[in-house]
C-alpha positions in Angstrom: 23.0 -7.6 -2.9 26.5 -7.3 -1.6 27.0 -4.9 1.2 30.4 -3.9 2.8 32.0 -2.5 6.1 31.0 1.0 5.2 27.0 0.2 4.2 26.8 -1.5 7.6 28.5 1.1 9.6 25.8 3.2 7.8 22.9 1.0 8.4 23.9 1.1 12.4 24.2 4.5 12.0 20.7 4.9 10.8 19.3 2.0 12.9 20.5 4.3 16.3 18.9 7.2 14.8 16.9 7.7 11.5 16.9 11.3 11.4 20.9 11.3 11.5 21.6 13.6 8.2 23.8 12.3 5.9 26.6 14.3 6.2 26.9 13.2 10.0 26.7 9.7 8.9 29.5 10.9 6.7 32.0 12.1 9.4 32.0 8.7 11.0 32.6 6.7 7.6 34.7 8.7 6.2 32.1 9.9 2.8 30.7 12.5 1.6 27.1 13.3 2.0 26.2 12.6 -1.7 28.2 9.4 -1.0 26.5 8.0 1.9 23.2 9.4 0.6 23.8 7.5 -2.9 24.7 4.3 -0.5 21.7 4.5 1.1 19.6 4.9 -1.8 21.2 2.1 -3.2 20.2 0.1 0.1 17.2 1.1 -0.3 16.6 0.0 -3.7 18.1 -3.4 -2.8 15.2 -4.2 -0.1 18.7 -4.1 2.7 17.1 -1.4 4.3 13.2 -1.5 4.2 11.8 2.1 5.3 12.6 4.8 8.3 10.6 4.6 11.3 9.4 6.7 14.6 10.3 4.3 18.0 6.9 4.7 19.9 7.0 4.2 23.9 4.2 1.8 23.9 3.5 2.9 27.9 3.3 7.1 26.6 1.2 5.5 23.9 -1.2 3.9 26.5 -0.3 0.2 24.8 1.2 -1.2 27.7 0.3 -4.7 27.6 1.9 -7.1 25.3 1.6 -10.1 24.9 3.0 -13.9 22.7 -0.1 -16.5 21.7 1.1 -19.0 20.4 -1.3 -20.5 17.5 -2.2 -23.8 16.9 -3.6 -24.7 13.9 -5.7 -26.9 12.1 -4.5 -29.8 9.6 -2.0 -28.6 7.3 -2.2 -24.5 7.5 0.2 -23.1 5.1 2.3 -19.6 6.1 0.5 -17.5 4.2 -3.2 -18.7 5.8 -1.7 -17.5 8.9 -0.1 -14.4 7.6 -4.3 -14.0 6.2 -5.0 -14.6 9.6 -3.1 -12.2 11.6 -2.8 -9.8 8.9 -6.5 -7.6 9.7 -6.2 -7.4 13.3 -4.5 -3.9 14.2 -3.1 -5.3 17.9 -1.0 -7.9 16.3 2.7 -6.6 15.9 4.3 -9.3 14.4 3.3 -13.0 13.2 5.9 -15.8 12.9 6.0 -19.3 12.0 8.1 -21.0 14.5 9.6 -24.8 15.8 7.8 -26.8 18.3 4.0 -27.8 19.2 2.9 -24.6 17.9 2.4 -23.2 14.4 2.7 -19.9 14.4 3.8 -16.9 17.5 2.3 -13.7 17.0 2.8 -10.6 18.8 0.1 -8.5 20.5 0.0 -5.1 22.3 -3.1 -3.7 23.4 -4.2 -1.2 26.2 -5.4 -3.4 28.8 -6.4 -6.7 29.5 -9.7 -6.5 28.4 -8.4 -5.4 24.7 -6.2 -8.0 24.8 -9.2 -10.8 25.0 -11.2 -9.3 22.5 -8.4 -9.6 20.0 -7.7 -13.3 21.4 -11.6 -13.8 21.2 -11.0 -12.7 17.1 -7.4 -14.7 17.0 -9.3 -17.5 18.2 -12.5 -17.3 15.9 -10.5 -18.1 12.7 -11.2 -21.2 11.0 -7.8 -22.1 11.1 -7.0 -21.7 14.4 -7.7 -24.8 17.2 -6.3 -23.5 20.2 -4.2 -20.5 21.4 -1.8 -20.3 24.6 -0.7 -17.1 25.6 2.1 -15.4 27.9 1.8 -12.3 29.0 5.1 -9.5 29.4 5.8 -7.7 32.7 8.6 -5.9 31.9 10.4 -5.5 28.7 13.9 -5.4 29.6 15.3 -5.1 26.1 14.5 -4.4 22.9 16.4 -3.7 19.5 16.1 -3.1 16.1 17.3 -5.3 13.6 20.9 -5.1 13.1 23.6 -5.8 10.9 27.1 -7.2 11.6 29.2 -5.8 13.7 27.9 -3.3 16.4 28.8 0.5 16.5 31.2 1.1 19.2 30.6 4.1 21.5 27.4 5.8 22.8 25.3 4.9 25.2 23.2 1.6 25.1 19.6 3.3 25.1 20.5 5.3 22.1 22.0 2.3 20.4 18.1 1.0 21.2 18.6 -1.4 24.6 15.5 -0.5 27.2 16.4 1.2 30.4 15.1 -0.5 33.9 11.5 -0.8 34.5 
């Protein structure tokens, strides 16, 4: 799916704030409502733009820890056996298959250390998995959504989703 100057100034748009109506969205690209809401329906329908989401403070949530563990797999472990992996265990954020000595990086947030080893005690229990080495986060200093192009000028950087200091 093609997508032009004015889907991605609406994607940034809605990236910086979901809840942005579409007839605000308008006044900055220049459409209609009806316009940018048949744009993003279209984006929608074309997998560009994959759902709307709340952004959770993970410290107000009391899932302050996070954490990388990098997998290391037995023989010949195929994607998807790590995706089958990873897929049941609720503290794991993300899963990817990387470059390097390691197979896979997963990302894990739990609400204290002791969480965090039980779900590295279940990580580590799959068949698949040899060995694990993990790094732990002490601050998170920035974090954005996925984005697309060029960025919106203007705004503040937290509401364009950048972390504040620690």
């Amino acid at each position: 799916m093609l997508i032009d100057d004015i889907d991605r100034q609406i994607i940034a748009s809605l990236v910086e704030d979901a809840r942005r109506s579409f007839s605000a969205i308008g006044q900055v690209v220049g459409l209609s409502a009806p316009a940018v809401k048949r744009r993003v329906d279209r984006l929608v329908a074309g997998g560009i733009i994959r759902g709307f989401t709340a952004v959770v403070d993970p410290d107000a949530a009391g899932r302050s820890v996070d954490a990388f563990v990098e997998l290391h797999c037995t023989g010949r472990t195929t994607p998807t056996d790590i995706l089958a992996t990873v897929r049941g265990i609720p503290e794991v954020l993300a899963a990817y298959t990387i470059t390097g000595d390691a197979d896979a990086l997963v990302h894990v947030r739990t609400s204290g250390t002791a969480e965090l080893e039980d779900c590295l005690e279940r990580i580590r229990a799959a068949r698949i998995v040899e060995r694990t080495t993990s790094v732990l986060v002490l601050s998170r200093l920035l974090e954005r959504s996925a984005r697309l192009g060029p960025q919106p000028t203007g705004g503040t950087p937290a509401a364009a989703g950048e972390m504040g200091s620690p």
